[in-house]
Backbone as CSV, one residue per row, in Angstrom:
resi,resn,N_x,N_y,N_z,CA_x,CA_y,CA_z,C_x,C_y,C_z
1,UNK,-20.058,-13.139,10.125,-19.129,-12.305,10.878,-19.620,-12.145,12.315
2,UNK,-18.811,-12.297,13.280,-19.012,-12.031,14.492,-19.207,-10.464,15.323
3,UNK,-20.270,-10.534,16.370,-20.942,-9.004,16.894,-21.905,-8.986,15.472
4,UNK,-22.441,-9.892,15.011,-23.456,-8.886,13.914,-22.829,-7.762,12.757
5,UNK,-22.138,-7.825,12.588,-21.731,-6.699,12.222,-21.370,-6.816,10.626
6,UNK,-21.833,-6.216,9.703,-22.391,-6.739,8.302,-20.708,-6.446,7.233
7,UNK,-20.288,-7.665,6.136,-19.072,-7.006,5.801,-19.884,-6.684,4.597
8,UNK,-19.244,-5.399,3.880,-19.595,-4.979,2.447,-18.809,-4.694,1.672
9,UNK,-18.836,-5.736,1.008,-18.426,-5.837,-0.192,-19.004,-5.924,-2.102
10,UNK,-18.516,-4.970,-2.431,-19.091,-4.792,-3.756,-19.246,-6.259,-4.093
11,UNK,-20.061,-6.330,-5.166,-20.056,-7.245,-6.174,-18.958,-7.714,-7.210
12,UNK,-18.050,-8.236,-7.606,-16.980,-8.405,-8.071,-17.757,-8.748,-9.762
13,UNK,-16.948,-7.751,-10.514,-17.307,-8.546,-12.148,-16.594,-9.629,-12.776
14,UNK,-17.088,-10.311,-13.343,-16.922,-11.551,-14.232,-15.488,-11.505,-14.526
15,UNK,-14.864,-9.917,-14.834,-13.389,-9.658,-15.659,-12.646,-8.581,-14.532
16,UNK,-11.512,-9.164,-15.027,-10.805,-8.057,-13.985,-11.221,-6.852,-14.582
17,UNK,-10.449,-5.765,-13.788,-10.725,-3.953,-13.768,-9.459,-3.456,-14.451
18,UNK,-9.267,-2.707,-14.561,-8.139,-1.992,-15.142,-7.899,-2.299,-17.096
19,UNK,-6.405,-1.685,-17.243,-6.499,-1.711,-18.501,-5.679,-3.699,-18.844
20,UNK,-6.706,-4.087,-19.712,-6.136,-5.626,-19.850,-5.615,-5.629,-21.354
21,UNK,-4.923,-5.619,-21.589,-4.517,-6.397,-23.003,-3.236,-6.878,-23.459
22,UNK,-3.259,-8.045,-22.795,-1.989,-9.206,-22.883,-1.910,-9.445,-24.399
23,UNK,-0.428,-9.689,-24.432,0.094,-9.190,-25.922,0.459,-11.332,-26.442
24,UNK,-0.308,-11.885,-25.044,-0.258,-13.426,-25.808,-1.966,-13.322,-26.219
25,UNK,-1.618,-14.365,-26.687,-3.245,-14.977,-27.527,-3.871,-16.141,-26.920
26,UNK,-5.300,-16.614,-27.054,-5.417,-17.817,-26.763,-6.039,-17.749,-25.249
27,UNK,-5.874,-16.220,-24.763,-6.033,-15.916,-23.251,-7.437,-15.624,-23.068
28,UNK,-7.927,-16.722,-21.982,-9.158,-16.436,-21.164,-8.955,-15.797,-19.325
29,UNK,-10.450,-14.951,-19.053,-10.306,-15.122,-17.445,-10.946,-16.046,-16.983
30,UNK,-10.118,-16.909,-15.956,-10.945,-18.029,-15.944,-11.436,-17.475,-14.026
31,UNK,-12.369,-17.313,-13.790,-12.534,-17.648,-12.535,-12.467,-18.439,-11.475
32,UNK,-11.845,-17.670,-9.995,-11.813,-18.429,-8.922,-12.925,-19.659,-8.263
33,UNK,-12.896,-20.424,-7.989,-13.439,-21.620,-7.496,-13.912,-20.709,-6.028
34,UNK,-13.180,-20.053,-5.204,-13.591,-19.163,-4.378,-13.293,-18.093,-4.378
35,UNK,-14.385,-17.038,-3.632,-14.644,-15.795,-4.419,-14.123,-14.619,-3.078
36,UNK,-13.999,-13.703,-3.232,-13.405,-12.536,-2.487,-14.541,-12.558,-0.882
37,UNK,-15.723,-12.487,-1.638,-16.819,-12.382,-0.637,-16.721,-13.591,0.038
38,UNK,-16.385,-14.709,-0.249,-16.594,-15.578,0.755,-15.264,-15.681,1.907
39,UNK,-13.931,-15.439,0.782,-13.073,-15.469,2.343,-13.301,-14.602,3.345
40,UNK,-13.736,-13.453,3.077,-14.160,-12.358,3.965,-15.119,-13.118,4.739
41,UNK,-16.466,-13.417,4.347,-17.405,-13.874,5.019,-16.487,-14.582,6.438
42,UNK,-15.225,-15.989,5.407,-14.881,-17.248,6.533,-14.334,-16.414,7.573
43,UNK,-13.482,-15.557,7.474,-12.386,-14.168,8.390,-12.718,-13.182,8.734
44,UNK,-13.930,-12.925,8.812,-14.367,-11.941,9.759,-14.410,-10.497,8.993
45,UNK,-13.070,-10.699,8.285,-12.920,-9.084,7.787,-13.028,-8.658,6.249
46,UNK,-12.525,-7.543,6.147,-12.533,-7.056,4.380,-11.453,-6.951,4.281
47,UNK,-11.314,-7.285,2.941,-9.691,-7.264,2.219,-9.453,-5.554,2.144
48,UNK,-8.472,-5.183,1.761,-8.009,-3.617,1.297,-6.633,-3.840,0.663
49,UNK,-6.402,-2.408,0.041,-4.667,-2.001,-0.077,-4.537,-0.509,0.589
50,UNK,-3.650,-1.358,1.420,-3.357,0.005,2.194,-1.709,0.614,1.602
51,UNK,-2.202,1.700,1.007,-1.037,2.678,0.159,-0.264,3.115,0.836
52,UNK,0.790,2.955,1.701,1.446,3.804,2.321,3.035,4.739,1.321
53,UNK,2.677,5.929,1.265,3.556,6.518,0.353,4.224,7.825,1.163
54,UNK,5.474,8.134,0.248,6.293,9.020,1.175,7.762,9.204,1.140
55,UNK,8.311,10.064,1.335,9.960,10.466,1.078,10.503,9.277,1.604
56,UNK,11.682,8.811,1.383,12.653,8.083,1.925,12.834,8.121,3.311
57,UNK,12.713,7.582,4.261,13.206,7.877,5.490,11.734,8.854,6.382
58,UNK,10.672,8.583,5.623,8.811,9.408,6.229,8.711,8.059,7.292
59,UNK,9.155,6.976,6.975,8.336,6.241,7.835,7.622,5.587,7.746
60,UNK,7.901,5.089,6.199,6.410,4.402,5.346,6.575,3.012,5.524
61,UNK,7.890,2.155,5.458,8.053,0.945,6.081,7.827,0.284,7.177
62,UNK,8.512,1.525,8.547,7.985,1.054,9.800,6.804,1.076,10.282
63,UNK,5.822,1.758,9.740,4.859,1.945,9.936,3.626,1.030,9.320
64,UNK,4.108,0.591,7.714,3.445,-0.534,7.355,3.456,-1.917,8.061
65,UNK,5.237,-1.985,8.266,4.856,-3.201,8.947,4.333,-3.179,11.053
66,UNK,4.306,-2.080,11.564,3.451,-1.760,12.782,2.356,-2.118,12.488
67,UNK,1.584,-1.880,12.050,0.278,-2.025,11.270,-0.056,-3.346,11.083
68,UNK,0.924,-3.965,10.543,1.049,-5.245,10.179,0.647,-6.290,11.375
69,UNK,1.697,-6.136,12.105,1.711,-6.524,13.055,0.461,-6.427,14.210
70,UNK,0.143,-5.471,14.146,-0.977,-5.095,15.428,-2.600,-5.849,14.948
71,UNK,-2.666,-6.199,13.278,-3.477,-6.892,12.965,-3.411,-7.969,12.642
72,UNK,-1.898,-8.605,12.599,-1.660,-10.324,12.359,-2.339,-10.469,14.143
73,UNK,-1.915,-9.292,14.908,-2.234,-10.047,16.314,-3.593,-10.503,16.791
74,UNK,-4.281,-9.957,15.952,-5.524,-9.643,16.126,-6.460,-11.342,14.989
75,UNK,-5.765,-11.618,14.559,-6.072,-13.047,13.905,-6.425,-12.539,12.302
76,UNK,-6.373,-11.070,12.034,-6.560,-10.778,10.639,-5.191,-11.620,9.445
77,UNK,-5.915,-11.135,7.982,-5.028,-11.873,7.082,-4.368,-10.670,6.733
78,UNK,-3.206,-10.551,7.206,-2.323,-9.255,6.333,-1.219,-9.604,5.139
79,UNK,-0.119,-8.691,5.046,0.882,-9.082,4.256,1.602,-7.367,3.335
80,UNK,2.929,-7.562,4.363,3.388,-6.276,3.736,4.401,-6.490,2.392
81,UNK,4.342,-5.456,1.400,4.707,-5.558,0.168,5.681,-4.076,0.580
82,UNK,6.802,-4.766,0.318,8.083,-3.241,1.044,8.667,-3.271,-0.146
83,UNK,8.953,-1.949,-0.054,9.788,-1.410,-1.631,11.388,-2.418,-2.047
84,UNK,11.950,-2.208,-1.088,13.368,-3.108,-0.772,12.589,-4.080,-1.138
85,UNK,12.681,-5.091,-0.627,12.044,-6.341,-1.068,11.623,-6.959,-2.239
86,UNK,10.431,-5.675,-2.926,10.624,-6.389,-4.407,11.473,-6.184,-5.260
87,UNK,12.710,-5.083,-4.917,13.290,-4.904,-6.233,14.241,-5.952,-6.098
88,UNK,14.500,-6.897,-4.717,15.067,-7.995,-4.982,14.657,-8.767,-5.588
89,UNK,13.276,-9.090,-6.081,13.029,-10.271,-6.707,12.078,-9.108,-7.821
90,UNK,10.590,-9.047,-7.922,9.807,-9.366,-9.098,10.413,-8.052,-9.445
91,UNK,10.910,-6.568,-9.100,11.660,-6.074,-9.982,12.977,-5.759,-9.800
92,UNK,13.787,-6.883,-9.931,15.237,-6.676,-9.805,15.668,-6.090,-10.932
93,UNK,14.716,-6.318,-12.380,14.901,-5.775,-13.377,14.970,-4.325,-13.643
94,UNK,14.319,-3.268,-12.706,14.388,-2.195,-12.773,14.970,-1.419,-11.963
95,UNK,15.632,0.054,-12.710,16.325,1.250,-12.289,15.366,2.108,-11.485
96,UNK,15.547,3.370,-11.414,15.291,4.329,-10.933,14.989,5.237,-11.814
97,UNK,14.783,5.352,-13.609,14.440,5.906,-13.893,12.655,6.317,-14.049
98,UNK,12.395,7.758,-14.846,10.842,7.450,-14.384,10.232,6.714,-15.031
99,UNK,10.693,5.427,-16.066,9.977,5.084,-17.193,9.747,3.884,-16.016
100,UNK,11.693,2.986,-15.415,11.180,2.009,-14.413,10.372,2.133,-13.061
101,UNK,10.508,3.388,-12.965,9.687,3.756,-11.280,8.220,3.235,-12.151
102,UNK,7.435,3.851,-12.889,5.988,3.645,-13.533,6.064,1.927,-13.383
103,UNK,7.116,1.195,-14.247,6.700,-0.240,-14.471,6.809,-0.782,-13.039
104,UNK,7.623,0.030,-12.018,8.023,-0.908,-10.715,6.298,-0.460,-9.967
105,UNK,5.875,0.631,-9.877,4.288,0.548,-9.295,2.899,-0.177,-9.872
106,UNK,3.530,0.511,-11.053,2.015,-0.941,-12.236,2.292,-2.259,-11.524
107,UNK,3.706,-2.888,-11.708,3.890,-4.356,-10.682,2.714,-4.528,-9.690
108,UNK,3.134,-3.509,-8.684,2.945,-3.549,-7.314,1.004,-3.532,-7.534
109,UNK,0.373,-2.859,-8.104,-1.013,-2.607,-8.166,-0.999,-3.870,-8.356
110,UNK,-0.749,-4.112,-9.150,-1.175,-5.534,-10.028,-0.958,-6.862,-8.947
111,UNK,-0.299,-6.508,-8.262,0.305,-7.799,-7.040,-1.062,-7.435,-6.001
112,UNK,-0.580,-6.155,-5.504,-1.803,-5.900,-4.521,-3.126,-6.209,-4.972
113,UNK,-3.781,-5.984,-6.297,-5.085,-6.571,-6.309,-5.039,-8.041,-6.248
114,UNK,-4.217,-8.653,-6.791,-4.614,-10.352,-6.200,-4.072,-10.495,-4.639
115,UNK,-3.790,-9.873,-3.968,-4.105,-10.011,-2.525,-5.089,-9.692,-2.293
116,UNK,-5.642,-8.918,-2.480,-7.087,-8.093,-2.446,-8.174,-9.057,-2.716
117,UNK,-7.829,-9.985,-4.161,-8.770,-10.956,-4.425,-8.579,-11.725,-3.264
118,UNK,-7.663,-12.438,-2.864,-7.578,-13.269,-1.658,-7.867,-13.330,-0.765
119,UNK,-8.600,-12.087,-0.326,-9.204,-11.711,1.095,-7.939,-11.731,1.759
120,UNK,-6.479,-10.610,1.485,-5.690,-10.364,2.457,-5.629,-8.320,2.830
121,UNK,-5.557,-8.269,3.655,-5.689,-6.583,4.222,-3.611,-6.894,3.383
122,UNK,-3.480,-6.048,2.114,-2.158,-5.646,1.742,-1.672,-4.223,1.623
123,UNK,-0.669,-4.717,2.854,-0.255,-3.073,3.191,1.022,-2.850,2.374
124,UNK,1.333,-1.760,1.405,2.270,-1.589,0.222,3.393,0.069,0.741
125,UNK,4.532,-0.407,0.902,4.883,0.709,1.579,6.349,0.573,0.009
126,UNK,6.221,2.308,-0.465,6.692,2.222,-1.605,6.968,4.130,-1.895
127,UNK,7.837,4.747,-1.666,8.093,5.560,-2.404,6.817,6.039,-3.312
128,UNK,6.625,5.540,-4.288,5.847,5.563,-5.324,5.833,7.073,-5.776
129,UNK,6.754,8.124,-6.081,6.837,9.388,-5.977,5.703,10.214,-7.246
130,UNK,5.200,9.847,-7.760,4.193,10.252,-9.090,2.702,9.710,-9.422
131,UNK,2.017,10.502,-8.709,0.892,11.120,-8.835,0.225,9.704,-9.983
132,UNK,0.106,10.040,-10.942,-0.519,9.669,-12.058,0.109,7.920,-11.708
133,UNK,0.973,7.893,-11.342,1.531,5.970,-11.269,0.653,5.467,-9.821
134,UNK,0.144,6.220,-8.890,-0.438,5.990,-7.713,-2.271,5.801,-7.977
135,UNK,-2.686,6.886,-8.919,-3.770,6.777,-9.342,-3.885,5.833,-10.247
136,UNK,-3.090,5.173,-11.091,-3.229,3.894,-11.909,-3.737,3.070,-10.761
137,UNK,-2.726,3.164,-9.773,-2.991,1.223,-9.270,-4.372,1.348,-8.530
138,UNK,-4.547,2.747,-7.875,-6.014,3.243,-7.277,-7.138,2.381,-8.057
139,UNK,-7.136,2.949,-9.694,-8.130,2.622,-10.232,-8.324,0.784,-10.726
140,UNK,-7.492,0.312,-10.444,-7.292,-1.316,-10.408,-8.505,-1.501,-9.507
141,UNK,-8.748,-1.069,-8.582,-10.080,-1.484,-7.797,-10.880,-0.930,-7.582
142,UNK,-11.839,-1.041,-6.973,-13.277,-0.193,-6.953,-12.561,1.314,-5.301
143,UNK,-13.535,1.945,-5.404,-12.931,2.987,-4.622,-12.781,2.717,-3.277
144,UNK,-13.515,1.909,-2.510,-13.703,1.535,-1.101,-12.358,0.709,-0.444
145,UNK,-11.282,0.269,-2.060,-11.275,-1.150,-1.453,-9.096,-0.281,-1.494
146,UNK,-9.229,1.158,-1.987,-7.978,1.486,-1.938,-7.864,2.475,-0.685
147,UNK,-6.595,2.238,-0.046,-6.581,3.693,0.975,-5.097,4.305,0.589
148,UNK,-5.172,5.380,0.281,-3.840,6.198,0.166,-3.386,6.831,1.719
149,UNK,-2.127,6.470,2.036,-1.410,6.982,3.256,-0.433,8.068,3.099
150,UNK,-0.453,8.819,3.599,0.789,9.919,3.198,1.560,9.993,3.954
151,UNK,2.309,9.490,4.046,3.101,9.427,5.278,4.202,10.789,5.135
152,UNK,3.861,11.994,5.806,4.295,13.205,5.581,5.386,13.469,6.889
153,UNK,6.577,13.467,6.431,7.853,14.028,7.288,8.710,15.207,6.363
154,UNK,9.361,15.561,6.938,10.082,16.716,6.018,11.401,16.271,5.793
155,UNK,11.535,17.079,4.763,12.945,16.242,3.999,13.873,16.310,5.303
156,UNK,14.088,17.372,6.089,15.289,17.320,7.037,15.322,16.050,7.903
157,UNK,14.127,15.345,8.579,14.105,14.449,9.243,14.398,13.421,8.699
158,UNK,13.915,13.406,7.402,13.683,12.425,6.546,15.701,12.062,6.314
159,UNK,16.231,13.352,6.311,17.876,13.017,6.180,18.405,12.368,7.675
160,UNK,17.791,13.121,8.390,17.889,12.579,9.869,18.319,11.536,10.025
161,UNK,16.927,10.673,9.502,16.753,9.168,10.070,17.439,7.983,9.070
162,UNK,18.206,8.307,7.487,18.571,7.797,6.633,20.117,6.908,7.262
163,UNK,19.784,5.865,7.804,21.278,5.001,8.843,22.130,4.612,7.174
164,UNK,21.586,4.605,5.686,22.193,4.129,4.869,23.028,5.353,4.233
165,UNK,22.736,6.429,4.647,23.494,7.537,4.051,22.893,7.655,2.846
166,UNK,21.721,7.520,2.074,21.755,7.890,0.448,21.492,9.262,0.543
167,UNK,20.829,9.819,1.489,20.574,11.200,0.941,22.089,12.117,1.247
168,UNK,22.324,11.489,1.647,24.596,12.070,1.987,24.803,12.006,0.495
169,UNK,24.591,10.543,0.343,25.155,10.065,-1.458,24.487,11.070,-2.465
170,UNK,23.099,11.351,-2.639,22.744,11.728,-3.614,22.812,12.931,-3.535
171,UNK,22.649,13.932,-2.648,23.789,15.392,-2.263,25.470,15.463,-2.968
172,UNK,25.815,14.262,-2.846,27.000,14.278,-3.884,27.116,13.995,-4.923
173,UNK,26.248,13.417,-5.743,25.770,13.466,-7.122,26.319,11.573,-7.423
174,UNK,26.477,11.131,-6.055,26.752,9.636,-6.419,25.221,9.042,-6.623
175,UNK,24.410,9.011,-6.109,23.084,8.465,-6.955,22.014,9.468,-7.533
176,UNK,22.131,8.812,-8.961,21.236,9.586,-9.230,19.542,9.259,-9.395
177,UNK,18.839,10.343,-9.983,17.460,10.721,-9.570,16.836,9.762,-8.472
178,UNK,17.167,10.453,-7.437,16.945,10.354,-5.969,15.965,11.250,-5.756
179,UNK,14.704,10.388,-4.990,13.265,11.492,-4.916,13.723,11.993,-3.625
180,UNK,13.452,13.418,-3.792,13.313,14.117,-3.102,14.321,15.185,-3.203
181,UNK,15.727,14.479,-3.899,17.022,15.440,-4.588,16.900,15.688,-5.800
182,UNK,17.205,14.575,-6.127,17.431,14.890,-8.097,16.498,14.539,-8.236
183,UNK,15.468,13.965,-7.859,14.035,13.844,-8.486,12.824,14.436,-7.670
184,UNK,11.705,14.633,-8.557,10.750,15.213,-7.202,9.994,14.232,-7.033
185,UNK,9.104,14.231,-5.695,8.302,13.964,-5.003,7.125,14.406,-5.362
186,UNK,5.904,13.966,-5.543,4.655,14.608,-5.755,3.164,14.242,-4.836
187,UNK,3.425,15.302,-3.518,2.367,14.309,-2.674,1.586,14.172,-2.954
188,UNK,0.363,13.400,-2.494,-1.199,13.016,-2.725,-1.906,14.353,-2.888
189,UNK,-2.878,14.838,-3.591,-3.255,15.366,-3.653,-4.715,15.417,-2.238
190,UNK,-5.173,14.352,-2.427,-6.708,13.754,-1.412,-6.315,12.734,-1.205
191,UNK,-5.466,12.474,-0.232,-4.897,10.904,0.331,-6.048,10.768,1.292
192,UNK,-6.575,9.401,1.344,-7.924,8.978,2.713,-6.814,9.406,3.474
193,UNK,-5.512,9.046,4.252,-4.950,9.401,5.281,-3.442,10.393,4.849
194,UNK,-3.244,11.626,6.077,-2.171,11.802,5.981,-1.987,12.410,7.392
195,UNK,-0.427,10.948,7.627,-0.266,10.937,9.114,1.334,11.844,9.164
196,UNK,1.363,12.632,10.271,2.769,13.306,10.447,3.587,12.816,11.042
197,UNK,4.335,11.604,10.058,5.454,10.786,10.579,6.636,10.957,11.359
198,UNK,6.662,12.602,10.714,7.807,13.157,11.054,7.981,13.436,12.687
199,UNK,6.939,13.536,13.136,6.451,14.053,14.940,5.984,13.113,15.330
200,UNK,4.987,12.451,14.983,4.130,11.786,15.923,4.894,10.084,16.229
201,UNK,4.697,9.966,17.394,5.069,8.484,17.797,4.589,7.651,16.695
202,UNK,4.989,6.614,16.830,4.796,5.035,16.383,3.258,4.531,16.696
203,UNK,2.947,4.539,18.107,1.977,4.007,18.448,0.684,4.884,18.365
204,UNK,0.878,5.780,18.013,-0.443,6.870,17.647,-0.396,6.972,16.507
205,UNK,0.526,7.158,15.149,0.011,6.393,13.433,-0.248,5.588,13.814
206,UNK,0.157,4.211,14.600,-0.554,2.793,13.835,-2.026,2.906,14.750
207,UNK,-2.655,3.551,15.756,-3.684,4.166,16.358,-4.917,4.528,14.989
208,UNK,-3.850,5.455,14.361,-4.624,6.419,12.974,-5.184,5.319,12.336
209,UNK,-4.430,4.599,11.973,-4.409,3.316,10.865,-6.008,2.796,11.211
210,UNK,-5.927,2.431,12.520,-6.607,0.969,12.921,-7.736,1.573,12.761
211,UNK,-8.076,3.100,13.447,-9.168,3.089,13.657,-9.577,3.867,12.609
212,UNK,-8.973,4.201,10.828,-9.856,4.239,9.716,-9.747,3.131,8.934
213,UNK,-9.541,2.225,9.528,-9.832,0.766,9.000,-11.242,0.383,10.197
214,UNK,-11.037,0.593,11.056,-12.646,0.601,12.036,-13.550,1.462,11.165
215,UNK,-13.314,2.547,11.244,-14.500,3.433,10.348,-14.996,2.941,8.886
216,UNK,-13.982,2.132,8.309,-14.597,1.989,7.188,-14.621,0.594,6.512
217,UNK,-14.654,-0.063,7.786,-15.575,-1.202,7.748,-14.995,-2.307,7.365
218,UNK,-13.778,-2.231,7.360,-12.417,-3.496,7.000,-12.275,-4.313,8.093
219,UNK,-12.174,-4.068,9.331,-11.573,-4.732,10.430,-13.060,-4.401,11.482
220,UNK,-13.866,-5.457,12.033,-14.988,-5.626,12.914,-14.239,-4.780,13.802
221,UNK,-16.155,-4.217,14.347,-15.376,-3.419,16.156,-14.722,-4.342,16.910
222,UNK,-15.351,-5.367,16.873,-14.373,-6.175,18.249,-12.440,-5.847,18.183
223,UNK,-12.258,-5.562,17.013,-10.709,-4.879,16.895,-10.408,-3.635,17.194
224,UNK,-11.186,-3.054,17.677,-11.265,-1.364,17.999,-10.353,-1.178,18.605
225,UNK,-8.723,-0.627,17.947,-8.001,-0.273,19.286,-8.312,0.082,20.414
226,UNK,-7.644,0.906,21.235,-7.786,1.006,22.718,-6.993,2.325,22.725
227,UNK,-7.603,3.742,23.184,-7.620,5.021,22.985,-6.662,5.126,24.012
């Protein structure tokens, strides 16, 4: 890594983490040919999942992909995972109830740690409204390697900024369990970050971002924003 500057990374075990038990047979883990530590070593940086969570309309999209952006510029490996997005494809299969909200975040952990293996910084911007479904995908990796974002606005703004009208809709009982109406919201309890989307500019969260990804050792100083 370039400037000297040391990357740390745990030791990775033989088997994945979390709860495993595939309901086929016959199943081995077979290991990568290349290993987490070394793409880091080739790229300068450390992989992460960066959690960005939050009401509808907090700011958790634009802000993931700001983020995104300010470190593709920078020659890092990113890659944003947006809520829209997957339910077009890997879960088109699921509703909005809380049984599919649980299977639509287990997905997402499960996606984000093999970015994670890949040596990519994956930023996950997702509703994710329940506590206990956020701490699942947490514990998929070792503690260093998750950051929870809270992206905290208040519901009024949060109606504010909605150009699709759902929170109009779900005030009228046309969609239902809608977080934050018909369903609740349950913020982080100890999120590593919680930025006030609702007030603060654009360019001072993705500011927040960069520089506790500087502090904690993901992205070399030579990326040190600019105060």
């Amino acid at each position: 890594m370039e400037n000297g500057s040391p990357i740390n990374i745990k030791t990775m075990s033989s088997a994945p983490q979390g709860d495993t038990n595939p309901k086929g047979t016959n199943i081995v883990w077979h290991e990568a040919s290349v290993d987490r530590q070394s793409r880091a070593q080739q790229r300068g940086h450390r992989s992460a999942i960066l959690w960005f969570t939050g009401l509808s309309g907090s700011g958790k999209s634009t802000l993931a992909n700001a983020v995104n952006a300010a470190l593709f510029e920078q020659g890092l490996a990113t890659y944003v995972l947006d809520g829209d997005n997957i339910r077009h494809s890997l879960c088109k299969d699921l509703g909005f109830s809380d049984s599919d909200r649980e299977e639509n975040i287990r997905r997402i952990g499960e996606v984000a740690k093999l970015f994670l293996d890949a040596g990519v910084i994956v930023l996950t911007a997702f509703v994710s409204p329940f506590r206990a479904d956020r701490d699942k995908a947490r514990k998929l990796v070792d503690v260093d390697d998750f950051i929870e974002i809270h992206c905290a606005a208040d519901l009024s703004i949060c109606e504010e900024r909605d150009t699709k009208g759902l929170y109009a809709k779900a005030r009228a009982g046309e969609i239902k369990d809608f977080t934050g109406i018909s369903s609740p919201y349950e913020e982080p309890a100890s999120p590593e970050l919680k930025i006030n989307t609702g007030e603060q500019s654009l360019d001072s969260c993705v500011e927040i971002v960069l520089k506790t990804l500087l502090n904690r050792k993901v992205i070399p100083a030579k990326h040190q924003p600019v105060s």
